[in-house]
C-alpha positions as CSV (number, residue, x, y, z in Angstrom):
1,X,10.1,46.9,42.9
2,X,7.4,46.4,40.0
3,X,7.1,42.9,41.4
4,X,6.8,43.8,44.8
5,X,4.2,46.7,44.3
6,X,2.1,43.8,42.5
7,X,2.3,41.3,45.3
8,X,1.9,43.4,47.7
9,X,5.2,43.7,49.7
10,X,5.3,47.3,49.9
11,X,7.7,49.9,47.9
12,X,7.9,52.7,50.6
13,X,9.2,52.7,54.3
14,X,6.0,53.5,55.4
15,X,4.8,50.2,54.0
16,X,6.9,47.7,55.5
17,X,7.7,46.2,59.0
18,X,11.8,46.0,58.5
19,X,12.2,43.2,61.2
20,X,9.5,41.5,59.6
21,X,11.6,41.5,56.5
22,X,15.1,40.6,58.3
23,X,13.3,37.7,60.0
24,X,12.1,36.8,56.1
25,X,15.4,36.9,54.7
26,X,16.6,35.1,57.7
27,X,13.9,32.3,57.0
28,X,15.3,32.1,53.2
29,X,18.9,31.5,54.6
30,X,17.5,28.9,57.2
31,X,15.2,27.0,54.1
32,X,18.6,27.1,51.6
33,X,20.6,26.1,55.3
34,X,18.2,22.4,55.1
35,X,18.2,22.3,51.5
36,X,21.9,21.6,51.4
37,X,21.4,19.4,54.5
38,X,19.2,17.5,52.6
39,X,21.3,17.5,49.7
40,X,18.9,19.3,47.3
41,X,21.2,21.9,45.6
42,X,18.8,22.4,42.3
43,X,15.5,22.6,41.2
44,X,12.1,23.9,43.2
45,X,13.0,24.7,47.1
46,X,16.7,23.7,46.1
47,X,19.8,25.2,48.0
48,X,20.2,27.8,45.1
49,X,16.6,28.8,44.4
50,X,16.5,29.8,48.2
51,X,19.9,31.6,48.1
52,X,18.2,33.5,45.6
53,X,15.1,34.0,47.4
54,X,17.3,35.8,50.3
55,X,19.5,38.1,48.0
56,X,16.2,38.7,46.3
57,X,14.3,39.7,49.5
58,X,17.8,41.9,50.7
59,X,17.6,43.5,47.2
60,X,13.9,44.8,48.0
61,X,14.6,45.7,51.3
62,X,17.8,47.7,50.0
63,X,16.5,49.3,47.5
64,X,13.4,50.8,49.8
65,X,16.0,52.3,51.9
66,X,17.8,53.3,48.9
67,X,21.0,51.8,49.9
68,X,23.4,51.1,47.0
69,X,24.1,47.6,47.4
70,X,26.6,47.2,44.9
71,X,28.8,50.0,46.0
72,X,28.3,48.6,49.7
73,X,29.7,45.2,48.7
74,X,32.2,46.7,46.9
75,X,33.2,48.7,49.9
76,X,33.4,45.9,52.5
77,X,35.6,43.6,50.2
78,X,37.9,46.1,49.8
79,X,38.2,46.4,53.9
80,X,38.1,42.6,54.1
81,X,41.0,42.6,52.0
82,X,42.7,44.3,54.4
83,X,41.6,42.5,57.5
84,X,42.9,39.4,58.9
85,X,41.5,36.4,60.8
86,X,43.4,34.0,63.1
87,X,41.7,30.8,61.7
88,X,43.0,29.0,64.5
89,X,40.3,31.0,67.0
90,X,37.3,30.5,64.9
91,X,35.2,27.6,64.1
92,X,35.3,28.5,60.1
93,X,39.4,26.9,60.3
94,X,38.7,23.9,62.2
95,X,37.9,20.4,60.2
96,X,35.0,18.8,61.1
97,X,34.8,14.9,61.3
């Protein structure tokens, strides 16, 4: 939050647009999505500099709504544990050629 008070993204609720900041996280996962297309995993604009530019940018928006990110996580793998997925209806269990 010391880093976004400097730069200017805003610390409060009252300074922020929040579907301006979904759309930026959602442009972080799109720039690490070409990244990796383009086979650049490290290094400046790399796959995993831009994954952390979206958890970073989730992080700030988290913490200005106070949410407890780490207990939310926690939460939800615990419930996907208990879930289950029939592979065979979702594009995530089918091979690609």
């Amino acid at each position: 939050m010391e880093q976004a008070a400097k730069k200017g993204f805003g610390t409060t609720k009252d300074e922020i647009d929040v579907a301006e900041k979904i759309a930026l996280i959602h442009s972080e996962v799109s720039e690490a999505y070409e990244a990796y297309r383009h086979k650049k995993i490290k290094g400046q604009h790399g796959f995993a500099e831009e994954l952390a530019d979206a958890v970073l940018r989730i992080i700030h928006l988290a913490t200005i709504y106070d949410i407890d990110l780490e207990k939310e996580m926690l939460k939800k793998l615990r419930k996907n544990k208990k879930r289950t997925w029939d592979f065979k209806k979702m594009n995530e269990g089918k091979k690609k050629n």
